[in-house]
C-alpha positions in Angstrom: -8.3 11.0 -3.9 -9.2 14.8 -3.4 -7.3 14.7 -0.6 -4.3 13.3 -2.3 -4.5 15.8 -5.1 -4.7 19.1 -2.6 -1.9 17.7 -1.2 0.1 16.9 -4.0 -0.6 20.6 -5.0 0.4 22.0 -1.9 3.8 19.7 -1.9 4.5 21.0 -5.6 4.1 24.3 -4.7 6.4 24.2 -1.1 8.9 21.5 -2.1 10.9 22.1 -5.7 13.2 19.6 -4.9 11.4 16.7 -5.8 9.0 15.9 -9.0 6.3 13.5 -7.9 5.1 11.3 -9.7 1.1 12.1 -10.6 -0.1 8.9 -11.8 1.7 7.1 -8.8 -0.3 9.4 -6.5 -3.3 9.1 -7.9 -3.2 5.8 -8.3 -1.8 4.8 -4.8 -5.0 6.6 -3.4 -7.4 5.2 -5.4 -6.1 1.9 -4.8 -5.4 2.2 -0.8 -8.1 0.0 0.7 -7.5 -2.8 -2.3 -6.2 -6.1 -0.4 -6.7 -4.3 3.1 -7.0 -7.2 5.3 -10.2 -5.8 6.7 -12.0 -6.1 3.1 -10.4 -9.7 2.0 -12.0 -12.4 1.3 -11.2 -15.6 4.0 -11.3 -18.0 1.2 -12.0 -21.7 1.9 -8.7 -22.6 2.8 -7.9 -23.4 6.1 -4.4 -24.8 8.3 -5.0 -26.7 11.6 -3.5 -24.4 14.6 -3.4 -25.3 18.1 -4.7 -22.6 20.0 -2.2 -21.5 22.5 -4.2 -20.7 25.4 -6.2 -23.7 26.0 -4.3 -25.9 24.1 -7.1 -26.8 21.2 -7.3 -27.7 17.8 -8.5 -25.0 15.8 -8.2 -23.2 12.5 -7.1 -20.3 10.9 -8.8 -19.5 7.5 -6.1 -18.5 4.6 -7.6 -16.1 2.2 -6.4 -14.0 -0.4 -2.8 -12.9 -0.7 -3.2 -9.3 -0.3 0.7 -8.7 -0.5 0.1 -8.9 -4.3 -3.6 -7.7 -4.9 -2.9 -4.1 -6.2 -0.2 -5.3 -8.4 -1.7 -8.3 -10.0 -5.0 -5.9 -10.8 -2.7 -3.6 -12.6 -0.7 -6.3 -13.9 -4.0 -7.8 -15.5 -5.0 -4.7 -17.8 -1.3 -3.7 -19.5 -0.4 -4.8 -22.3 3.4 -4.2 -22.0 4.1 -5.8 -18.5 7.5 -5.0 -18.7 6.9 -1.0 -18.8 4.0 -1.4 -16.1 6.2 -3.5 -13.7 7.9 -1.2 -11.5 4.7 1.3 -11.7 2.9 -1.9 -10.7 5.2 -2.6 -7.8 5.2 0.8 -6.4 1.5 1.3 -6.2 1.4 -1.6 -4.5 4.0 -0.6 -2.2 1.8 2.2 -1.3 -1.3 0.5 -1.1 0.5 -1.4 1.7 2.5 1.0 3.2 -0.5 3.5 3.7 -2.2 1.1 6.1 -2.3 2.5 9.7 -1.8 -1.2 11.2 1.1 -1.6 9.1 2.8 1.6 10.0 2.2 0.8 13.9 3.6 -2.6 13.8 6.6 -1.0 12.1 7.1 2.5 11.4 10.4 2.7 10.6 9.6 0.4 8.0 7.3 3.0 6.7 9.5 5.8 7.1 11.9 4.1 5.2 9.3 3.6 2.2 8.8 6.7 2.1 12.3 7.9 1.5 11.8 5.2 -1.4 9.0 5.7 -2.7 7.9 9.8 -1.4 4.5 9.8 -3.1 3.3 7.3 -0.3 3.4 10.3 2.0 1.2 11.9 -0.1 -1.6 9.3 -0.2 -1.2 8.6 3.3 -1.6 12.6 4.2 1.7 13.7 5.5 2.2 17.3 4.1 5.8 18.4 3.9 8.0 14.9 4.3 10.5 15.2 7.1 12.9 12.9 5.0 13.5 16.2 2.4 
């Protein structure tokens, strides 16, 4: 979160343009790795598959829906969830746009966050935002 904040400083300072928002930072990096796929747990739910390359029955476990982790924790602690909702939604855009598997299956998805939501460029360490 260090990181975030000395970057957040930095961006303040260089870029008057835009007002970040603080909490969404800090938030969005404390939260990063909740629902990462490498941390969730497989759950004991499981749907047949045939594997493709032999032709086998196997299966894949389902687990926890990480699409929703980060804003289903935050959702669980406000009282007013229709204040928190869009705060909610946006650190969880973050925790999920920050991961490095998601921005290499589709970076222009990423990029295109960003330009939504700019604090995820923060939390993910990308001084000066080429989309300002």
């Amino acid at each position: 979160m260090r990181n975030a904040e000395i970057i957040l400083e930095s961006e303040q300072k260089f870029n008057s343009i835009y007002t970040y928002d603080v909490a969404l930072v800090r938030s969005g990096a404390l939260m990063h790795d909740v629902g990462d796929n490498k941390y969730a747990l497989p759950g004991r739910c499981h749907i047949p598959m045939i594997r493709s390359s032999d032709m086998t029955l196997t299966h894949r476990y389902v687990g926890e829906d990480v699409t929703r982790m980060v804003y289903d924790m935050i959702m669980s602690v406000v009282e007013n969830e229709a204040e928190y909702h869009t705060f909610a939604t946006k650190v969880q855009a973050i925790a999920t746009g920050v991961s490095y598997t998601a921005e290499l299956a589709n970076p222009e998805k990423v990029k295109d966050l960003i330009k939504q939501i700019p604090e995820l460029a923060i939390v993910q360490v990308r001084p000066h935002p080429p989309f300002l």
